[in-house]
Phi, psi and omega in degrees: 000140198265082171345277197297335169285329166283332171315286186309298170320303165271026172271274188317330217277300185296339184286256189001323179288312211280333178295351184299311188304306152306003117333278181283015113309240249265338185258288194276160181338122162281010186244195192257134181285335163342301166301302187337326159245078153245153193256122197292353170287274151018262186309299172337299176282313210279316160302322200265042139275326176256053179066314216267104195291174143228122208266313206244167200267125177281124194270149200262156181223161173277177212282338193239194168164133175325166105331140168245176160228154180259125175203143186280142174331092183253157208225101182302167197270356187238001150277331155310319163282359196250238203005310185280335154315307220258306177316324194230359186112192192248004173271333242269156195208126145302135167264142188276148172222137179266076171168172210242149188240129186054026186078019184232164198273145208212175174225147176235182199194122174233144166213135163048071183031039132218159192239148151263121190223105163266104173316169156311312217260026187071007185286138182259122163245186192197117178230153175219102192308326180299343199244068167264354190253192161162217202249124205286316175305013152318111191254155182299310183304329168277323155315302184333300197295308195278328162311317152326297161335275172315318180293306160322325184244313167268346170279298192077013227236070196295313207280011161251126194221140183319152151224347109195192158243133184218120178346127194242332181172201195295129170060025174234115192235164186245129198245135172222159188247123180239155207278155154230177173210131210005271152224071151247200170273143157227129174294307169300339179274134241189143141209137175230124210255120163259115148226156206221159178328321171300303188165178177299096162319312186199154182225165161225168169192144163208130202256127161278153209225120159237118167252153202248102157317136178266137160090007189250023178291137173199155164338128175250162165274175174254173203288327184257009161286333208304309208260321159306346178276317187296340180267350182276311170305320164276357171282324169319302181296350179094009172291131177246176187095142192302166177189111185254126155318091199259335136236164207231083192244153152276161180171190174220136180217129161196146178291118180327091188306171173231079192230192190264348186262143172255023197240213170134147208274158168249193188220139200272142202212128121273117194300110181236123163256113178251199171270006175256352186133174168277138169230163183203125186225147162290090230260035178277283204262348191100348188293113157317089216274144155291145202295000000 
């Protein structure tokens, strides 16, 4: 038997295997192809078979899509005084505070009963002693508007869109903003409002720096697989009951690490608010991600 020609054969024969294997790991769809040629009229009677309506026109995307990474805001002391300038006036004078905003070490700024608090890690608070009453006949629409306002003008924060207002108690709403980036959604990214007829009680924000992985693109679900994953996911758990799809958004979602990398991948995901709550499914792989 001729050895050195069977060594070289079976060499190749393992190289040829590991690329299939690495083919099917990293190139191809992560999702079960089964879904796949279903047709979204098809999935539509397969949801309103299982309760679930959709109210809204499902938005299209293209077929493939990145990993992004994320890294959090770090902020010099002389951009932390241009942020506590525009937010609290050309008076605001720092201040020492004996506390932590998330356990973390923070610089503050005061000016005329408000404050300003920048974590280590960037988290922006905003507080304002003057707007805590207003008038209880105070409407969402109106919150809306004077949240607009505040972001527009003391924020700056273009890269952010409006997602609603919602009632915390008589005349008071939580109005929130979510970051994008060219055009998706990043999920992690936030600003959050208390406002009442005076004006914006408090704020929180966090803008996260966003990058696109090269070369990590893959196959996505569509939008009307996203929600067919989602009827799958609650039947599996034993969920019963109607459930309507009141928005449908693309995006990249991950919970904001605490690690020694200061960077961390996100994940391409749609973001469903229905009438049972928010889901975020992966639209790599299908996996229901936790919030």
């Amino acid at each position: 038997m001729d050895w050195p020609r069977a060594k070289t054969i079976l060499i190749g024969a393992f190289l040829v295997l590991n690329v299939a294997l690495v083919v099917h790991l990293y190139l191809w769809p992560q999702f079960d192809p089964s879904v796949r040629p279903l047709r979204p009229a098809a999935i539509k009677q397969l949801l309103e078979a299982q309760g679930i309506q959709v109210e809204v026109t499902m938005p299209r995307r293209s077929p493939t899509s990145p990993f992004a990474r994320f890294a959090g805001p770090v902020h010099s002391d002389r951009e932390i005084t241009t942020i506590a300038r525009r937010l609290l006036g050309s008076g605001a004078a720092r201040v020492s505070l004996d506390r932590l905003l998330n356990a973390e070490a923070v610089v503050s700024y005061r000016d005329d009963g408000q404050l300003l608090i920048v974590s280590a890690r960037g988290l922006i608070s905003y507080e304002n002693q003057g707007a805590g009453g207003g008038a209880p006949t105070f409407s969402a629409e109106e919150a809306a508007s004077k949240a607009a306002a505040f972001v527009r003008e003391r924020v700056g924060a273009a890269d952010f869109v409006f997602t609603g207002a919602t009632p915390l108690d008589l005349g008071r709403y939580r109005v929130d903003y979510v970051q994008r980036f060219r055009d998706s959604f990043v999920f992690p990214g936030y600003i959050r409002l208390v406002v009442t007829s005076e004006g914006v009680v408090s704020m929180s924000m966090y803008r996260l720096r966003v990058t696109l992985e090269t070369g990590s693109a893959r196959n996505i679900l569509s939008a009307h697989e996203a929600v067919l994953v989602l009827a799958n996911h609650r039947q599996n758990a034993g969920e019963v009951g109607n459930l309507v799809v009141q928005a449908v958004d693309f995006g990249f979602h991950s919970p904001i690490y605490d690690t020694a990398d200061p960077t961390w991948r996100g994940f391409p995901v749609w973001r469903m608010r229905t009438s049972r709550g928010e889901f975020f499914i992966n639209a790599h792989s299908g996996v229901l991600e936790a919030q």
